[in-house]
Structures are given as structure tokens and as C-alpha cells.
C-alpha positions in Angstrom: 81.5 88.2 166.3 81.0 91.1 164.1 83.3 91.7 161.4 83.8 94.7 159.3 85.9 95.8 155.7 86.5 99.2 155.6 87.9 100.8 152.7 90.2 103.9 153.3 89.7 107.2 151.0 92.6 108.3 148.8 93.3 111.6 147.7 91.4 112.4 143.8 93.9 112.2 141.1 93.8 114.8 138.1 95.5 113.5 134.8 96.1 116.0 132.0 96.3 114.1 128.7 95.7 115.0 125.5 93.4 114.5 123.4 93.0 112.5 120.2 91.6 114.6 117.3 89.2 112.1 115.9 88.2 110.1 119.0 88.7 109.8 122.9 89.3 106.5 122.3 93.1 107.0 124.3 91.8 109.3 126.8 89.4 106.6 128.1 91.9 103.9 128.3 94.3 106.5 130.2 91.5 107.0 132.5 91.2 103.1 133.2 94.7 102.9 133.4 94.7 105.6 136.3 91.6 104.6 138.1 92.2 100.6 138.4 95.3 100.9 140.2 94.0 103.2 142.5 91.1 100.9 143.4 93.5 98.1 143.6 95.7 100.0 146.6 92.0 101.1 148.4 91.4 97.6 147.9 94.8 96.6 149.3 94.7 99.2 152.4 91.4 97.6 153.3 93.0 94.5 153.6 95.9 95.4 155.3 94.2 98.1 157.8 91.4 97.4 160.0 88.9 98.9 162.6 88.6 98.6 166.3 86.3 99.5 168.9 88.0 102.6 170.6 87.3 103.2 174.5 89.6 105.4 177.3 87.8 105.7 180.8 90.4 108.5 181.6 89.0 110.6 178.8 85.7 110.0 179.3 85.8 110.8 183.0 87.4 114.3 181.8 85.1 115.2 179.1 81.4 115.6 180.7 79.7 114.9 177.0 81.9 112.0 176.6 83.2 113.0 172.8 86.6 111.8 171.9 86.5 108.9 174.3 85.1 106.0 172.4 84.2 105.2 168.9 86.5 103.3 165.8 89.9 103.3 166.0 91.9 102.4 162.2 94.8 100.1 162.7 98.1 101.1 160.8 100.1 98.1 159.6 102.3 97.0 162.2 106.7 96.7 161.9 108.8 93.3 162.2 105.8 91.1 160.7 104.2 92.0 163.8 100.2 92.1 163.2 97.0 94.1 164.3 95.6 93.1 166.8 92.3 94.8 169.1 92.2 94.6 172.6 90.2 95.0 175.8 92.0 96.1 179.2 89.7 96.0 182.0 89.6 95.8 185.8 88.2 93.1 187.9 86.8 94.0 191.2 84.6 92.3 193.4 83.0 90.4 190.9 82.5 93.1 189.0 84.4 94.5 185.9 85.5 98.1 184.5 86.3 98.6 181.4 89.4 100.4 181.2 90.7 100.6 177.8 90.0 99.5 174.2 91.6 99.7 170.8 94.3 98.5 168.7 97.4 96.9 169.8 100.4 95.8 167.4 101.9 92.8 168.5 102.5 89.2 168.4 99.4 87.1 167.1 100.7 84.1 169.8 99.7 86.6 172.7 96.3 86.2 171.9 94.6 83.1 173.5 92.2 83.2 170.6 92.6 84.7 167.5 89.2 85.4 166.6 87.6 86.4 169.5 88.7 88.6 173.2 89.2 86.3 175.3 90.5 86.5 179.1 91.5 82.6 180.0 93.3 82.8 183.1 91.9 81.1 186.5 93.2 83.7 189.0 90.0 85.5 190.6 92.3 87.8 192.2 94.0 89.6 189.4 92.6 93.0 189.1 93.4 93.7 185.8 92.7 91.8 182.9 93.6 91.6 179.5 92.9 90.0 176.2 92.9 90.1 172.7 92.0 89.3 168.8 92.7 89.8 165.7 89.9 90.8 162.8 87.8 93.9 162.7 85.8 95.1 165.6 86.4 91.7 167.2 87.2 93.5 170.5 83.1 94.7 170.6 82.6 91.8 172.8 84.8 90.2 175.2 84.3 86.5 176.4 85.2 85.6 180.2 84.8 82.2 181.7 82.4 81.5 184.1 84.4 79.8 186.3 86.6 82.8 186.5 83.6 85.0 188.0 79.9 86.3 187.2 79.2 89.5 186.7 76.5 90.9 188.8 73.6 93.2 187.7 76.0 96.0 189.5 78.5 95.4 187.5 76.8 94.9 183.8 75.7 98.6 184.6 79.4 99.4 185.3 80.5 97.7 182.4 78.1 99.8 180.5 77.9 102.8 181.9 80.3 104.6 178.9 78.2 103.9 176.4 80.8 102.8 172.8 79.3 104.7 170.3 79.8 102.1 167.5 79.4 101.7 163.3 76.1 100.0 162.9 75.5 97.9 159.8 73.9 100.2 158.4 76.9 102.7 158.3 78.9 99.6 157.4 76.8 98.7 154.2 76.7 102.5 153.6 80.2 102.4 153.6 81.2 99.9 151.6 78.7 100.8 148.5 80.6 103.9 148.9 83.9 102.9 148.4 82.8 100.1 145.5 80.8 103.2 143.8 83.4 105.9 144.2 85.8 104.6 141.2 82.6 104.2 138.6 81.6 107.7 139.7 84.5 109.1 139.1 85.6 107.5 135.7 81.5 108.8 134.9 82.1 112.4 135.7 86.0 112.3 134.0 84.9 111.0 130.6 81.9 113.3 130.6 84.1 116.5 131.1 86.7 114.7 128.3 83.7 114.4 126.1 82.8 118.2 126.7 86.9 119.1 126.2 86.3 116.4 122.9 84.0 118.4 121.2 85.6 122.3 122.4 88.2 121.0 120.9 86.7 119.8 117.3 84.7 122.7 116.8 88.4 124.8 117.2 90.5 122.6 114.5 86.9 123.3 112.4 87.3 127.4 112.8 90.7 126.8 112.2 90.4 124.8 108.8 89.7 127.2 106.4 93.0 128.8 106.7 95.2 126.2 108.2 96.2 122.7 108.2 98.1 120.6 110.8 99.6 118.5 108.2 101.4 121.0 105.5 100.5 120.7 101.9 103.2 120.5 99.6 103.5 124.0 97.9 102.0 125.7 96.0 98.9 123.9 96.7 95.8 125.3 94.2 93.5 125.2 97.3 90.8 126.8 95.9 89.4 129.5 97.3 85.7 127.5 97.8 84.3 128.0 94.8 80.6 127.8 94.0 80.5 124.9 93.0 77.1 122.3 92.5 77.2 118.8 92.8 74.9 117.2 90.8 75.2 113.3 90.7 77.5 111.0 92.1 79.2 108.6 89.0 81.4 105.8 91.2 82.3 105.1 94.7 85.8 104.0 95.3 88.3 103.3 97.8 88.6 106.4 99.4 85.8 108.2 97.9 82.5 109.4 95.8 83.2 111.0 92.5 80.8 113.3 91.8 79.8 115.3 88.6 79.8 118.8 89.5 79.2 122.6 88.0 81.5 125.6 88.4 80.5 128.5 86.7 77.9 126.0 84.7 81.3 123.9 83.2 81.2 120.2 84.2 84.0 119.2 86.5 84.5 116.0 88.6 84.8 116.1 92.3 86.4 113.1 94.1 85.2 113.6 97.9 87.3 111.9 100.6 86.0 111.3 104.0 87.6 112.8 107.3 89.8 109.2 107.8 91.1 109.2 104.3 92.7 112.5 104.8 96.2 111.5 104.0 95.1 109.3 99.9 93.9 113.3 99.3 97.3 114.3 100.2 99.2 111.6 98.1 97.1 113.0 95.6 97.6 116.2 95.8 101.6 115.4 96.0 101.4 113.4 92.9 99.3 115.7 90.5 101.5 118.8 92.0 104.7 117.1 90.8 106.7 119.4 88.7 106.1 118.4 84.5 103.2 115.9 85.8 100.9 117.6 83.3 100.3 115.5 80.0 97.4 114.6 77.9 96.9 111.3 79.2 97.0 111.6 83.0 93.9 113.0 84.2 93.6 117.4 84.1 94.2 118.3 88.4 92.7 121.6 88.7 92.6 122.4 92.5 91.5 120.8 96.2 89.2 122.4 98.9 88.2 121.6 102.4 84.8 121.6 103.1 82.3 120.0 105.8 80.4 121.2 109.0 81.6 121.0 112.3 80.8 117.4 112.7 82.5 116.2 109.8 85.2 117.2 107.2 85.7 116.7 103.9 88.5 116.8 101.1 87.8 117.5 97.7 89.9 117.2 94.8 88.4 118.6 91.8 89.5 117.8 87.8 88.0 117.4 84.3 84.8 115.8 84.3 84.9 112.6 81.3 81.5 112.0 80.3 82.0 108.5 78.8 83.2 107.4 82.4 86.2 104.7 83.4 87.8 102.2 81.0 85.4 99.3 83.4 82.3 101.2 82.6 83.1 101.8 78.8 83.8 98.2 78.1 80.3 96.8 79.8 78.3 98.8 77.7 80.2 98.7 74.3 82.1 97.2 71.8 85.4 99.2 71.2 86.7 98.9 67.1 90.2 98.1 66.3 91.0 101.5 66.1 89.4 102.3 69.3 91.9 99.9 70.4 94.7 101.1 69.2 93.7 104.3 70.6 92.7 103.6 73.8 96.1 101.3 74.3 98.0 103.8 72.7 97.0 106.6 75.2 97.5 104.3 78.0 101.1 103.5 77.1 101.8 107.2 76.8 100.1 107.7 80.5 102.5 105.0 82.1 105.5 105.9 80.2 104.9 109.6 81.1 104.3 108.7 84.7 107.4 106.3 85.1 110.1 108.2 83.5 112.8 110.7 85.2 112.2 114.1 83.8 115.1 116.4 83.7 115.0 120.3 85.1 114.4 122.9 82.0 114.6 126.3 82.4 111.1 126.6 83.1 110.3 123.3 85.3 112.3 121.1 88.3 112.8 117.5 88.1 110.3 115.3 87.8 110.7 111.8 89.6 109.6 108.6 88.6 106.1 107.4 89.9 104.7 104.1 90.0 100.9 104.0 90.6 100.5 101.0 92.3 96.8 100.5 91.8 96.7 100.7 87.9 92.7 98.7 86.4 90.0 99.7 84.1 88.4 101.7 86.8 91.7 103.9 87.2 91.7 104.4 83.0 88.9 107.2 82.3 88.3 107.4 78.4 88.1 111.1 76.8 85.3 112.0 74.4 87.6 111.6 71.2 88.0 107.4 72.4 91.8 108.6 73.8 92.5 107.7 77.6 94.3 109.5 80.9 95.2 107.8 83.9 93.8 108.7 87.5 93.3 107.9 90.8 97.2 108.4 92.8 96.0 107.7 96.1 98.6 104.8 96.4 101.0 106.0 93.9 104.3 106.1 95.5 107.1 108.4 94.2 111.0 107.7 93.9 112.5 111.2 94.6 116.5 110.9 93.7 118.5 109.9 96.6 115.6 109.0 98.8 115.1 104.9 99.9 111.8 104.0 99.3 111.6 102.2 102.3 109.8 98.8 103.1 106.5 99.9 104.3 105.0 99.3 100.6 103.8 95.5 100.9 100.4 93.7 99.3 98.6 97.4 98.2 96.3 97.4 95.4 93.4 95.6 94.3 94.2 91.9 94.6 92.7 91.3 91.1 95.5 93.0 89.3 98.2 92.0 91.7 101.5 91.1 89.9 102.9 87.3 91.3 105.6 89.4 93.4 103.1 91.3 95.0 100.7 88.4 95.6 104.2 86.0 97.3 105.1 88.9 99.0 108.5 88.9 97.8 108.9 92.3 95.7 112.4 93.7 95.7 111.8 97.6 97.4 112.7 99.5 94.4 112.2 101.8 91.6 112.1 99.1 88.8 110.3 96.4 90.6 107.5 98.9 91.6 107.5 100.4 87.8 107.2 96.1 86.6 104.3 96.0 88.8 102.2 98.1 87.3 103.4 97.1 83.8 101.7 93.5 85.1 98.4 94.8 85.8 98.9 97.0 82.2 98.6 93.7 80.7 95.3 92.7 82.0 94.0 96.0 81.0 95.3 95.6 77.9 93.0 92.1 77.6 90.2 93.2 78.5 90.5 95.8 76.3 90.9 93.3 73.6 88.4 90.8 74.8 86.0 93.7 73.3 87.3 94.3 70.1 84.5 93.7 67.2 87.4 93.6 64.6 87.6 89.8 65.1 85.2 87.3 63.0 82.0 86.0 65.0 80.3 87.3 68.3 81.9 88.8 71.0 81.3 87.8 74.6 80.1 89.6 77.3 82.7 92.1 79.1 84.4 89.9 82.0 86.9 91.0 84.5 90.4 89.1 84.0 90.3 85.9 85.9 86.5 86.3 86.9 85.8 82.5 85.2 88.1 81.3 87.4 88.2 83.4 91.0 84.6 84.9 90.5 84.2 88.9 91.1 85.7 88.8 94.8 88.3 87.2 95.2 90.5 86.4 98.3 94.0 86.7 98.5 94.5 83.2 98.6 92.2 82.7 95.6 94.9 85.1 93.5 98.0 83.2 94.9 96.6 79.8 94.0 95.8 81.1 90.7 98.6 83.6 89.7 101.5 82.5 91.4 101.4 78.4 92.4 99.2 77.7 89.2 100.6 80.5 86.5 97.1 80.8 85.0 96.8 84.1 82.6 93.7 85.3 81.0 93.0 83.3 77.8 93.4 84.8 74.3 90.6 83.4 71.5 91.7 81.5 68.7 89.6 84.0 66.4 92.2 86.7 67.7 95.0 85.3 66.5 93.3 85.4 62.9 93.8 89.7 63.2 97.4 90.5 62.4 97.0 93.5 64.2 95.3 91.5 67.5 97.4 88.7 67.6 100.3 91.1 67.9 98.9 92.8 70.3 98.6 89.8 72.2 102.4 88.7 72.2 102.7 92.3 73.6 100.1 91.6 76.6 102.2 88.0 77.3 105.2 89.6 77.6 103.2 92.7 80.2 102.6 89.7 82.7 105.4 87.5 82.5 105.8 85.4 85.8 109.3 87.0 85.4 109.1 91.0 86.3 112.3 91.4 85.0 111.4 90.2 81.7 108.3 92.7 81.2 107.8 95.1 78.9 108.2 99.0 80.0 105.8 101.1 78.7 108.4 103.2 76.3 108.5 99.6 74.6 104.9 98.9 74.5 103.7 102.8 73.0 106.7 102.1 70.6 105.1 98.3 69.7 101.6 100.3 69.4 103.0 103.4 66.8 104.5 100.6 64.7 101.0 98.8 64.7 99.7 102.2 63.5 101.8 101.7 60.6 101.6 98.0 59.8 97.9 97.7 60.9 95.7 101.0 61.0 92.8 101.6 62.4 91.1 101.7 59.4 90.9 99.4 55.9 91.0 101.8 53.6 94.2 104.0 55.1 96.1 100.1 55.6 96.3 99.6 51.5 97.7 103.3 51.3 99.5 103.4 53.7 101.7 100.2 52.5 102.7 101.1 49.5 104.8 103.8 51.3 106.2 101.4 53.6 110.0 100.9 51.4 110.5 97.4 51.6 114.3 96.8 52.2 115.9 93.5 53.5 116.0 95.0 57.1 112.1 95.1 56.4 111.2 92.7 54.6 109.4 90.3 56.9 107.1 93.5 57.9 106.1 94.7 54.6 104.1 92.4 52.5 101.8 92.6 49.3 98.0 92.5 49.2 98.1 89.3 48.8 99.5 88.2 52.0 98.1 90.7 53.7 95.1 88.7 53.0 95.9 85.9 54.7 97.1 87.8 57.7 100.5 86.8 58.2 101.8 87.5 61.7 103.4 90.9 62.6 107.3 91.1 64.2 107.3 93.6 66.7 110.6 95.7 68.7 112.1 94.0 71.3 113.3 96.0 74.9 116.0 94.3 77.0 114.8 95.7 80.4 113.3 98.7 81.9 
């Protein structure tokens, strides 16, 4: 017995979707999503429906070329749990047999004497017509009739076949099928090639449209320059989000950090941050305008300010030794950055409110030193601003570089506020602070070679886990020479760094207290010999200052400094 799937044809299906901006990445999973169901209900409906051989002598007795009365016949699902079922109808007559009618028949499987095959069973020779049925595809092709019931004779095989049943061959059958299996991988082909055309119609639009407008609006006013002629020359460090390059405009050395299309929004924060109303100061890096440039394949944000020859804090540091009045200079201008950046700035007549800002990703590489050994502050990209009345939300978890994250950070238990984001930087202002130390030729013997904090211990990458282990379950700290201790000046510095990256955040310094610790080093310990005789004999010695004013003498044997204390930030 023959059997055959067929599969039946649905209707094409059009989805409009839209398309992502940087990838078709959604519209091919829509597409999958469409087509697989689809499949699945062909699949189903071939199941379900099924094919028989389709014959009517009354037809073909009418129509002289014989078309319309045999062929296929589809089966529709039956009601009542009744089944499909194909069936032969035929006439017995004189030991001969007609062939009266084929097709399908809905109807009880129990009718049929065997289910897989059309078979007549009865005994009586002298019924005229007979009857049977089956139930699988084209199982009514063939009928099977007991010899015992008769035999037809060479008469009658002629009259059984003399309406020929035009039938689906196996070739037509395979055809068929490779169709149907094909059809859904031929289609999901030709959709994703005319997405990929719609893709790229529709990148090389938002390109045309870029040079005069954004989809996501800049804060105004935004100094989007005007694409300057501007020549970039080297590239000095790669970060995060970026290649700073050294650049030219108008033959003037400027830096230009360059942020890929997918780091769109840090070029944004930036922007945001630098644009903040009475953000300008000496020690926060000189913002002097952003452009949008690229091709139509890729586009790229640049934010362009003062170029700093003498490069990052990190870079400084591996290549020299700093003085003690490099120190204090470098500290000092540091201090004034972070106070400058955390404090509320009222509205003048001149300027709005400033908010508070915590950078939130404060190293050596973010510190860029100035040509007269004085520091600003850069790189905003995660900087996170505490506008009056606004919640900061709790979207701001384990962000930075892991290196410098504060115990809090590190646990993941930071309180989602103003203070405890400000006490997190104030942390990793410590460990600036000690490598800036670690440095210093003003101490007696050799200095070591520059080392990032906790690099003895973690290594230069560490995990997460490494900087939990260490920071938070263990309480290690960057370790302070004994030979520091011997500099009045240094060792009071160092009581200063402790008390940055206490375990506590509530019991950190701020960074008003810290520049204020620093201007009265200025006094009690300057940066230079010479000026620190001088400079105490005009220091009045009262009982209030007593303990921080004494003779050459002691000075000689470096008695310990007493510096200002802060309650809290």
C-alpha cells in the first residue's frame, strides 16, 4: 500500500517591524518567531488532512476528455471524533467489477474491515454493489477482494480499467514534500535579505541626518563645534570608552577623546557633566566642545579639551620621582578638584546652581598633571550627578575600576545617596594619594619602583573576588614605609590617607578637610627648606598652638605634625 504526506500551502505572511538602529539582531528573531509557527500548523494540517484517490463514472461518462472525473481528493477533518476515511464503491456483475466511485468518506473507523487497506469481506456473490474502506493516504489506490468471493476475468480487468485514475507519482510526491520542507528556509532567506537592504537604507538616513540632528537631545547649550579642522596626530592612552588622541586646531595642541558608536551615551554623561553650570575650575580638566564625526559605516563622538603634555597622574609616577613639594602640589590640586566637584554651588547673578557630583571612577589614570606639577581631574563618563529633589535611584551598583573600589562598593551594600557616593570616591582619593607618596624622593634611602596600590598582593588584574578577599573580609591597606614616618610632613600626610580609606565610610575625610589638612602642611612643612626656617618664625606661637610650632631644634628631630579634624561630610 502506497502512502503519502502532503503538506497544505498557507497564505504568505508580511510582518512590518521595526528596525533596530545598530543591528537586525530583533528583526531576525521576529522573523523566526513568525515563520516557526507557521511551519508548525502546515506541519499539523498535514497530519490531520490527507489524500485520496478521486474517481466518479457519472462524470467521466459526461465529460468525453475525462477531466474533472478522477485524480486526488484532500480530506477535511471530520466532526464528532469521526475520522477520514477513503473509499471504493463499485459494482459487481457477472464476475466482473465497475468501478463506481472513489474518494473520501468521513465516518466511523469500526466500518472499515481493515484499517489499512480497502477491503470488500463479505461472502455474498450476488450483491451488486460493493463497498469498502481505509483509512491512511491514497490507501483506496488498490482495493483487495477475496478470491473466494469471485475472479475477475480479463473482461472485466479492462472494465475495471477502462477510466484510467490519473494519480501523484512518487516523483510528484518527493517533489512535493521538498517543497513544503524548503518553502519556510526560502522564505526566512529572501525576508532577511530585503531587512538587510531596509538595514542599511536606513543607516545611511540617521548618517545624512547627523550632522544636524540627534535622536537623543543634548543637554543645552551644547558647544557642538561646528567640525573644525582639526589633525590628529598620535594617540596617548586607550581607556574605557575611548582613544585619547593629541590633536591640532589652528596649529594649538588640544586632546581629543574618541568614543566609539556603542559608547554613545559615557560621551553624553560627559558632556552633561562638563556643561554643568559653575563646573569650570582650575583643577577639573578645560571642556572646550564635542563633534560628531565618522562615515556612513561608523560613527564617532569626540569630545575635545586641553591637551597636558606631561600625561595622567599613572604615567607621571612610572617615569619619575615627584619632590615633596611636587607632592604637596599635586595633592593639593587634587583636593581642590574633589572638593570643587562634590560641593552644592548656589545660583549668582550670573550662573544657576550647581549640584553635587561624585565621579565614581576617581585613579591615577583619571588625574592628568599640568605643566607647572598642579593637577585637574577628568574622565566623567560614570560620574553621576545629585540634582536637588531628584532620587538617585538604585541602578548605580559595582561601577568603577575594581582596583580602587571602596569596601561598600566591593560587598555591595552602598547606601543610594549623595554622601555615600561622595565617601566613595574620597576612598579611592586615598590610594591616589599613596601612590603619590610611594614616589616621594624627600624620604632617606632609595625609592622603589612605582606599583599600583595592592599590586603585591592581587597582581595588575585583579578579579572581583580577589578585591573582596583582600579589602573587605581581610582589611588589608596599602603599606606605609617606616622611612616615611621619619618626614614630618609625610608622616602626616599619611594619617590623612588612613583616615581617606577607613573601612568606615562614614568616618572618611571630605575633601574640604583634606585641602584644609594640605594648606596647613604648606605652612608647617613647605615645599622647600629654605622657605620652612622663614616661614616659622612668623608662625606666633600661643598656647592654642603650641604643639604646632616648634624651634629648630626640634624641628630637627621631626616631631609629628597635629592636623584639623572634620566630623563628617
Amino acid at each position: 500500500m502506497l502512502l503519502i504526506s502532503a503538506k497544505k500551502t498557507s497564505s504568505s505572511v508580511q510582518a512590518t517591524m521595526p528596525l533596530h538602529k545598530h543591528s537586525v539582531s530583533y528583526f531576525l528573531i521576529a522573523v523566526h518567531l513568525i515563520l516557526c509557527p507557521c511551519y508548525g500548523l502546515t506541519s499539523i494540517n498535514a497530519t490531520n488532512d490527507m489524500l485520496c484517490e478521486k474517481y466518479n463514472e457519472t462524470m467521466c461518462a459526461s465529460n468525453s476528455n475525462g477531466e474533472g472525473c478522477n485524480g486526488t481528493e484532500e480530506c477535511k477533518p471530520g466532526e464528532n471524533e469521526k475520522g477520514n476515511l477513503c473509499y471504493v464503491l463499485w459494482q459487481n456483475n457477472s464476475r466482473s467489477f465497475t468501478i463506481k466511485l472513489k474518494g473520501c468518506w468521513v465516518g466511523s473507523h469500526d466500518a472499515c474491515s481493515n484499517r489499512n487497506r480497502c477491503m470488500e469481506t463479505r461472502r455474498e456473490p450476488n450483491v451488486q454493489l460493493l463497498f469498502c474502506c481505509c483509512e491512511g493516504s491514497m490507501c483506496n489506490r488498490k482495493m483487495a477482494i477475496p478470491s473466494n468471493v469471485f475472479a475477475p476475468t480479463p473482461a472485466a480487468a479492462k472494465t475495471s480499467t477502462a477510466a484510467p485514475i490519473r494519480m501523484a507519482s512518487s516523483s510528484r510526491q518527493i517533489r512535493n514534500i521538498l517543497l513544503f520542507t524548503m518553502l519556510p528556509f526560502i522564505t526566512i532567506t529572501v525576508v532577511v535579505a530585503i531587512g538587510y537592504w531596509v538595514y542599511r537604507r536606513h543607516k545611511m538616513a540617521l548618517f545624512n541626518e547627523l550632522p544636524t540632528t540627534d535622536p537623543s537631545p543634548l543637554p543645552p547649550p551644547s558647544p557642538l563645534l561646528g567640525l573644525r579642522p582639526i589633525q590628529l596626530l598620535e594617540v596617548k592612552a586607550q581607556g574605557r570608552f575611548g582613544a585619547v588622541w593629541k590633536a591640532l586646531i589652528n596649529n594649538e595642541p588640544v586632546a581629543v577623546k574618541i568614543f566609539p558608536h556603542q559608547d554613545k551615551n559615557s560621551w553624553l554623561v560627559e558632556q552633561e557633566i562638563y556643561m554643568l553650570p559653575q563646573m569650570k575650575h582650575d583643577n577639573i580638566l578645560n571642556f572646550m566642545g564635542v563633534e560628531r564625526r565618522g562615515d556612513q559605516f561608523q560613527v564617532e563622538y569626540w569630545l575635545i579639551s586641553s591637551y597636558h603634555e606631561k600625561g595622567s597622574l599613572y604615567d607621571f609616577l612610572k617615569a619619575n620621582l615627584v619632590s615633596w613639594g611636587e607632592v604637596l602640589s599635586i595633592a593639593d590640586s587634587i583636593s581642590k578638584g574633589l572638593m570643587h566637584l562634590h560641593e552644592e554651588l548656589p545660583a549668582t547673578k550670573g550662573e544657576k546652581y550647581k549640584p553635587a557630583v561624585a565621579h565614581r571612577d576617581f585613579k591615577s589614570k583619571n588625574v592628568l598633571i599640568k605643566s607647572d606639577m598642579s593637577a585637574c581631574i577628568a574622565d566623567f563618563g560614570l560620574a553621576l550627578v545629585f540634582y536637588q529633589g531628584k532620587p538617585t535611584g538604585e541602578t548605580h551598583g559595582q561601577v568603577g575600576t575594581r582596583r580602587y573600589m571602596a569596601p561598600e562598593v566591593l560587598e555591595g551594600a552602598i547606601n543610594f545617596n549623595r554622601d555615600a557616593f561622595l565617601r566613595i570616591d574620597m576612598y579611592a582619593c586615598g590610594l591616589v594619594l599613596w601612590e603619590l607618596l610611594s614616589r616621594c624622593s624627600a624620604v632617606e634611602g632609595p625609592v622603589d619602583q612605582y606599583m599600583l596600590p595592592f599590586e603585591d598582593t592581587v597582581g595588575q588584574h585583579p578579579t572581583l573576588e580577589d578585591m573582596q578577599e583582600v579589602v573587605s573580609q581581610k582589611k588589608i591597606r596599602p603599606q606605609f614605609k617606616e622611612v616615611w614616618r621619619k618626614h614630618p610632613g609625610i608622616s602626616a600626610l599619611c594619617d590623612t590617607i588612613e583616615e581617606c580609606w577607613d573601612q568606615d565610610a562614614e568616618a572618611r575625610l571630605s575633601a574640604s578637610c583634606i585641602q584644609e589638612r594640605l594648606t596647613f602642611l604648606y605652612k608647617t612643612q613647605p615645599p622647600y627648606p629654605e622657605t620652612q626656617m622663614s616661614m616659622l618664625k612668623e608662625i606666633s606661637c600661643s598656647t592654642a598652638t603650641s604643639n604646632l610650632c616648634p624651634d629648630a631644634a626640634s624641628m630637627s628631630k621631626s616631631q609629628p605634625v597635629l592636623l584639623p579634624k572634620e566630623s563628617s561630610i
